[in-house]
C-alpha positions as CSV (number, residue, x, y, z in Angstrom):
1,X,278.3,279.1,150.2
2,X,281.6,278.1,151.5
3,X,284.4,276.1,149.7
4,X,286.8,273.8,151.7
5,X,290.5,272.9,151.1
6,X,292.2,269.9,152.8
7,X,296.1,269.7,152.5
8,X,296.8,272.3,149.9
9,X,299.9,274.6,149.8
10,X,300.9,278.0,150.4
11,X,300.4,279.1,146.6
12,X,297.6,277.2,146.2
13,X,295.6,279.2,149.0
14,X,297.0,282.6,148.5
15,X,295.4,281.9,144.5
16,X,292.4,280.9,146.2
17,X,291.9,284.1,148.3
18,X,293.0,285.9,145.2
19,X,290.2,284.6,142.8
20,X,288.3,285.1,145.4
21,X,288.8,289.0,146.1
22,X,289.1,289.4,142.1
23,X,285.4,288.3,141.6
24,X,283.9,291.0,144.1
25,X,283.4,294.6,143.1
26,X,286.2,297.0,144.2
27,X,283.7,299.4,146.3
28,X,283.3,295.6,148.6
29,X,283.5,295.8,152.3
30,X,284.4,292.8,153.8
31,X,285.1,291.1,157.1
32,X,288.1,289.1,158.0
33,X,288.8,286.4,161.0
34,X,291.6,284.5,161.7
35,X,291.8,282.1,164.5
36,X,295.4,280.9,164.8
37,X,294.4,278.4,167.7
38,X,292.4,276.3,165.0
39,X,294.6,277.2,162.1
40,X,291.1,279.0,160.4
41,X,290.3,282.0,158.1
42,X,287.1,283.3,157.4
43,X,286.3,286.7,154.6
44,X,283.1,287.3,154.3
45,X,281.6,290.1,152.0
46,X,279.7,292.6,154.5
47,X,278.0,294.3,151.7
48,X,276.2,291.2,150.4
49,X,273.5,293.0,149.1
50,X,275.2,294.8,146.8
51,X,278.0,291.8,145.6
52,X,277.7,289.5,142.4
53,X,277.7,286.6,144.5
54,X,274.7,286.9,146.2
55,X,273.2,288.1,142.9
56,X,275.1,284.8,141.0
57,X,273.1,283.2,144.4
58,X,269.8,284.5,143.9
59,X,269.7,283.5,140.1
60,X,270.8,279.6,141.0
61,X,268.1,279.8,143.8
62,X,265.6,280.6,141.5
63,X,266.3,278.1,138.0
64,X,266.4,275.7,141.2
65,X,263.1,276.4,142.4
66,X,261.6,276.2,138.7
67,X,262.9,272.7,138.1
């Protein structure tokens, strides 16, 4: 699942990234990239098995395969 943001500000992202880290547990591992050259960052939640979002994923996943 991954969310884009074109032409935002400053605040705007850094509330972005904080909702984000909010919403996973506090024992999360995650991995970070940052490519400067194409102006990109990528978190990702190594744990994933363990997170509510791939729990949150799994339960969409399945009222989608019902319907």
């Amino acid at each position: 699942m991954s969310i884009e943001f074109t032409g935002i500000n400053k605040e705007t992202a850094a509330g972005e990234i904080k909702n984000f880290l909010d919403s996973c547990p506090d024992d999360a591992i995650f991995k970070m990239v940052i490519n400067s050259k194409r102006g990109n960052l990528r978190i990702k939640v190594k744990n994933a098995g363990k997170s509510r979002i791939r729990k949150l994923l799994g339960r969409f996943r399945r009222k989608k395969s019902n319907v």
